[in-house]
C-alpha positions as CSV (number, residue, x, y, z in Angstrom):
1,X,13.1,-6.6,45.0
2,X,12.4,-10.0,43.4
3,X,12.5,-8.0,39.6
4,X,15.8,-6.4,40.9
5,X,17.2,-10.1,41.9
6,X,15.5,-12.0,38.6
7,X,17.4,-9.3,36.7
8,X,20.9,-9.9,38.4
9,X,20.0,-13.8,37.7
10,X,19.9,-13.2,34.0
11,X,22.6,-10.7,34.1
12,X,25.2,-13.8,35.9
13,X,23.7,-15.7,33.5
14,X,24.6,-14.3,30.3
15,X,27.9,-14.2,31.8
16,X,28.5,-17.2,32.4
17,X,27.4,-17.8,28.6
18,X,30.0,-15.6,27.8
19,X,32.7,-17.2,29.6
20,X,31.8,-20.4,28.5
21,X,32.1,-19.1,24.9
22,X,35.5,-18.1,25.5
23,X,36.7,-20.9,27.4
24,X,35.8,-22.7,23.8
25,X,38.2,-20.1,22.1
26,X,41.9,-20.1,21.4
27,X,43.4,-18.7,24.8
28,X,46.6,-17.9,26.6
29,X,46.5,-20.1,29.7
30,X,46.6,-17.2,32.1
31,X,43.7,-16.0,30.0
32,X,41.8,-19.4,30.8
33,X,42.6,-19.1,34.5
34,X,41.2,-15.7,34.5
35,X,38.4,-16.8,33.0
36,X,37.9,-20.0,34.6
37,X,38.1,-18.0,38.0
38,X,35.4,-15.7,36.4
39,X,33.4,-18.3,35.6
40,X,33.4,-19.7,39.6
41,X,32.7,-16.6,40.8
42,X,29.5,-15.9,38.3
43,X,27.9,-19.3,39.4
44,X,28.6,-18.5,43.2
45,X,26.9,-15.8,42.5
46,X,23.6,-17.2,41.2
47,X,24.1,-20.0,44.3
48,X,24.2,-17.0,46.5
49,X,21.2,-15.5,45.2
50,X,18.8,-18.0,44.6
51,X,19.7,-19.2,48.2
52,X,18.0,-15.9,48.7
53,X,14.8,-15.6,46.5
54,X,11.6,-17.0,48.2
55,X,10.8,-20.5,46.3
56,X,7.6,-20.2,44.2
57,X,5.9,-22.9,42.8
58,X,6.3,-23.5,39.0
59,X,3.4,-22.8,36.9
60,X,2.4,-26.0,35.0
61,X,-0.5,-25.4,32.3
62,X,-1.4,-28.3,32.0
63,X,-2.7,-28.8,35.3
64,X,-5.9,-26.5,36.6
């Protein structure tokens, strides 16, 4: 379950990469709403599920 949701994170991330990519291109302005509104709905997404993941503690080498 936590690989499944760490693999929908990366997935929403890479989109929102994407989108931020195009929002830097030459657009239409209906195709920067679009995207904009994409772009909202990918990072509510990630604020969705990382509201659900069970918070681990980071892993910090240099402490032991």
């Amino acid at each position: 379950m936590i690989d499944e949701n760490l693999a929908r994170l990366r997935t929403h991330h890479g989109n929102i990469q994407r989108y931020r990519q195009l929002l830097e291109s030459s657009l239409t302005d209906l195709e920067r709403q679009f995207i904009a509104k994409r772009l909202a709905e990918e990072q509510s997404a990630i604020e969705t599920l990382s509201a659900t993941m069970p918070a681990t503690p980071s892993k910090n080498p240099h402490t032991a």
